[in-house]
MIMARPA-715878 format. One record per residue (C-alpha): residue number from 1; z, y, x. Coordinates in Angstrom, 3 decimals. Each point is the difference from the previous one (the first is absolute). Layout:
BEGIN
> NUM  Z  Y  X .
...
This chain:
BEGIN
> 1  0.000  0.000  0.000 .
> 2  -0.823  3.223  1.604 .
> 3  1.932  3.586  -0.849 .
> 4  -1.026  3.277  -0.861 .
> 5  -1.867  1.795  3.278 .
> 6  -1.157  -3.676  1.420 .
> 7  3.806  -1.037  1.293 .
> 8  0.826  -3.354  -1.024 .
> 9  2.785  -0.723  -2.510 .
> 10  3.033  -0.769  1.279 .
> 11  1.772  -0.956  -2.755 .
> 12  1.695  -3.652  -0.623 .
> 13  0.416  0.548  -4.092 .
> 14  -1.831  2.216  -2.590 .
> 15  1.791  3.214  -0.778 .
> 16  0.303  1.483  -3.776 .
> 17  0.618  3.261  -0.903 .
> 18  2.952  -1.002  -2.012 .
> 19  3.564  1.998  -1.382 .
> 20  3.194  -1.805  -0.040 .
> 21  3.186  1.543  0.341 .
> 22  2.202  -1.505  2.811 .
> 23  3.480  0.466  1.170 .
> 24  0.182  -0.066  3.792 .
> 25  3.090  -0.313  2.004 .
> 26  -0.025  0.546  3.962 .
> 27  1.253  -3.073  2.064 .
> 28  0.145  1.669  3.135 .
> 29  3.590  1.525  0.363 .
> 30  -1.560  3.144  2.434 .
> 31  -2.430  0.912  -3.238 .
> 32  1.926  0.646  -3.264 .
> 33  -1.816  0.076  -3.324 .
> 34  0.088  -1.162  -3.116 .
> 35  -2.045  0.731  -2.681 .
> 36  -2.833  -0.291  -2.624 .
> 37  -3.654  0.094  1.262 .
> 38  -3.042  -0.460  -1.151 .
> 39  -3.016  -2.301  1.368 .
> 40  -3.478  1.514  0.067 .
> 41  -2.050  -3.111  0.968 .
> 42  1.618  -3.506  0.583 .
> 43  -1.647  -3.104  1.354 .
> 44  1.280  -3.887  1.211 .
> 45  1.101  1.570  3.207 .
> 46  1.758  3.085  -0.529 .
> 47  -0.151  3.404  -2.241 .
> 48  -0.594  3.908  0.382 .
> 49  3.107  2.111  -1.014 .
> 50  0.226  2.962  -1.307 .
> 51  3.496  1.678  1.519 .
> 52  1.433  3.599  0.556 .
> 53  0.850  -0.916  3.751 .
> 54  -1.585  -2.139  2.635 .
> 55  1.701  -2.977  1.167 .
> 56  -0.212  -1.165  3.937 .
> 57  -2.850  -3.183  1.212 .
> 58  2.071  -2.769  -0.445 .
> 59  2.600  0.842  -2.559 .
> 60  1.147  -3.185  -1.931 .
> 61  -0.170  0.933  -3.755 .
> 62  1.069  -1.793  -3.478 .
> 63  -1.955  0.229  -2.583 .
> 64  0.695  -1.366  -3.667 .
> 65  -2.780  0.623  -2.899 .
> 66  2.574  0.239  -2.916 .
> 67  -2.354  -0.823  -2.842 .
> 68  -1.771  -3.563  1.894 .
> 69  4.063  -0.560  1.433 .
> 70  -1.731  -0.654  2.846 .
> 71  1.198  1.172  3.756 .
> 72  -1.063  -0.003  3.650 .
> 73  0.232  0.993  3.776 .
> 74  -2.071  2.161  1.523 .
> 75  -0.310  2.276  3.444 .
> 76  -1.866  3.649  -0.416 .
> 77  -3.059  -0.327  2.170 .
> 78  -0.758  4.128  0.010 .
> 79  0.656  3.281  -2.038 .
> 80  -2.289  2.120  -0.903 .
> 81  0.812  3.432  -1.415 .
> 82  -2.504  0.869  -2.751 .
> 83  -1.286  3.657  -0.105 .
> 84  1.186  1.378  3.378 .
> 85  0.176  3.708  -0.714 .
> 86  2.065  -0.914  -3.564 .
> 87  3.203  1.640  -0.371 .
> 88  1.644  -3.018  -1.235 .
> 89  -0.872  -3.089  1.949 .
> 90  -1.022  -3.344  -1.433 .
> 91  -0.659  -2.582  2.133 .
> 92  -1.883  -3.188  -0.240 .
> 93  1.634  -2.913  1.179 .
> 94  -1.358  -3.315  1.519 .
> 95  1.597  -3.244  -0.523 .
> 96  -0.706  -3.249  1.282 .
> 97  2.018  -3.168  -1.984 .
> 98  1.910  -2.239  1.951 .
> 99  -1.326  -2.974  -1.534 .
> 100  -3.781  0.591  -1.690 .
> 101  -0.325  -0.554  -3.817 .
> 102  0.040  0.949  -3.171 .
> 103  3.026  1.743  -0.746 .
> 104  -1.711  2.950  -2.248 .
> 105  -1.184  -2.772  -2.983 .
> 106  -3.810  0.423  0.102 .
> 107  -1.939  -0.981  -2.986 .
> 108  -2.648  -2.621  0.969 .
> 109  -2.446  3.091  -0.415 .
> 110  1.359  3.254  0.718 .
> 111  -2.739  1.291  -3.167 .
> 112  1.794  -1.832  -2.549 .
> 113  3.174  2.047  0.204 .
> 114  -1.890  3.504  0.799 .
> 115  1.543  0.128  3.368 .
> 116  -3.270  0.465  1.421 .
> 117  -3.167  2.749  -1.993 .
């Protein structure tokens, strides 16, 4: 598969632009947070964040998906603030799982459940 501008996809899982509210808690006693985020794309291997603060490479995260009951591991892979010259920063954050799979409940096709237009 082959990715915008000729690079070739990296990817090991599909991502979907998909919404889920999820309650994240830091495992990392040097990074304190706990709070409720929101995912902007998810996929087998990890998710993209939505957060009001970055979080440092590496930082062990839980996250639990109250409406599937579902819950996870994962390590933030980068942080990315959106809108640079923004008063209030939003950042983009990059998670990788610690064990791959489908913690976010995808329908067989994404289509069927309007997660995808």
């Amino acid at each position: 598969m082959t990715a915008p501008h000729g690079r070739e996809e990296r990817r090991r899982s599909r991502r979907l632009p998909l919404w889920v509210p999820v309650a994240v808690a830091s495992l990392d006693p040097l990074v304190q947070f706990f709070g409720r985020l929101e995912t902007v794309e998810v996929s087998n291997h990890g998710c993209l964040l939505c957060a009001n603060r970055p979080f440092p490479r590496g930082t062990s995260l839980r996250l639990d998906m109250p409406y599937s009951k579902r819950s996870a591991t994962a390590h933030t892979v980068r942080s990315d603030p959106i809108g640079p010259h923004a008063k209030l920063k939003i950042w983009y954050v990059a998670l990788e799982l610690d064990k791959a799979g489908d913690i976010w409940n995808f329908p067989s096709n994404p289509r069927d459940r309007g997660m995808i237009r």
